[in-house]
N, C-alpha and C positions, 0 to 999 in steps of 0.2 A: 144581511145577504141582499146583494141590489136584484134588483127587476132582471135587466140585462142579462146576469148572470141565471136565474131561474128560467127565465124563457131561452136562453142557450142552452144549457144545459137540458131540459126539457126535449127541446128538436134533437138536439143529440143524441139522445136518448131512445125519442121515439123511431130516429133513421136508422140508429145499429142495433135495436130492437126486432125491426122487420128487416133490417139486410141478415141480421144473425138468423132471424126465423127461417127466412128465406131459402138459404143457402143449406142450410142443417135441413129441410125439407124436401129442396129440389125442387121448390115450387117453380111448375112449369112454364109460366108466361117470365120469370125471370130466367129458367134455363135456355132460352132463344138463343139468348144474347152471350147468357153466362158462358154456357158450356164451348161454343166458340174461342171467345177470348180463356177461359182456360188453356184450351188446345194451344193456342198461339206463344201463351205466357210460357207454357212447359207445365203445368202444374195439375195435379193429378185432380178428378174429381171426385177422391175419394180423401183428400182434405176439405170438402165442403161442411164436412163436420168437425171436425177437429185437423187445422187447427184454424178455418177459417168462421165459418160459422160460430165457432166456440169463441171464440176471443171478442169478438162485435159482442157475442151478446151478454157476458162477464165483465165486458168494458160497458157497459149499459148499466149491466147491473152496480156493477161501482158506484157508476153517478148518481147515479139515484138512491144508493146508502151517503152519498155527500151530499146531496139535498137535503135527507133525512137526517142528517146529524153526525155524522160522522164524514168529518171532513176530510182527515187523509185520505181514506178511500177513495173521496172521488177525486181528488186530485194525483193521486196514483192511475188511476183508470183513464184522464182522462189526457195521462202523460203517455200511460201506453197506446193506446187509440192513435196517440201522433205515433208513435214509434212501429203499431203495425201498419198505419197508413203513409208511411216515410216508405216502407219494406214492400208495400204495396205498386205504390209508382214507379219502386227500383225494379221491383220486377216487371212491371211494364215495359219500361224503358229500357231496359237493357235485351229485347227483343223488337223494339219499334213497335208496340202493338199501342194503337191508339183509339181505340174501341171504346163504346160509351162506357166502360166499368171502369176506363182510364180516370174520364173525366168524372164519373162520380168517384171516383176516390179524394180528386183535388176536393169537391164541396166536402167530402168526410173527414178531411185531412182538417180544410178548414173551419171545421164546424168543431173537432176536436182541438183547436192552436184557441179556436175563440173562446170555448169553455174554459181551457185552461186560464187564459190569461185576463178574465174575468175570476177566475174563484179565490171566493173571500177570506179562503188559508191563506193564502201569498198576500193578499193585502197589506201596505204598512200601516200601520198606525200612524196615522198624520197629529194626532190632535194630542198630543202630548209635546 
């Protein structure tokens, strides 16, 4: 397991960690911003728990069961993560809202594209 991959995965981790905490909270210095661009998006905030909140922090916990030794997991997790933050920007963008939850979805987006294509299940084996 390279460095690379552990300290990606790690940030990954720790950011849909507390964005999952967050949101499943309604922690209020992030509701400023949140509940706004919800309005805008269409999206109810009464997904802030399921199924937004919920899936950041199942996608968290993934990777961190692939850290841990069980490597499909976090390569499952960290496939989904692109696929709720793929579903994330579409719903952005198909309202024009470009709100800072926009652009951090691109770092989450890309922090979960770099996990993935760092982890050491997809690796070939070169040395045979």
């Amino acid at each position: 397991m390279s460095a690379a991959y552990v300290v990606t995965a790690l940030v990954t981790i720790a950011f849909n960690t507390f964005s999952g905490f967050a949101a499943m909270t309604r922690l209020a210095p992030i509701m400023r911003t949140l509940g706004p661009a919800l309005a805008r998006a269409g999206v109810p905030e009464s997904w802030l728990v399921w199924p937004i909140g919920a899936l950041k922090a199942l996608g968290a916990l993934g990777l961190a069961l692939g850290l841990l030794g069980v490597p499909l997991i976090g390569t499952a997790a960290a496939a989904g993560l692109i696929l709720y933050f793929v579903c994330a920007l579409y719903t952005h963008l198909r309202v024009s809202d470009f709100s800072p939850q926009f652009y951090l979805a691109i770092v989450f987006l890309g922090l979960a594209v770099a996990t993935l294509s760092l982890d050491p299940a997809l690796m070939l084996d070169t040395t045979r």
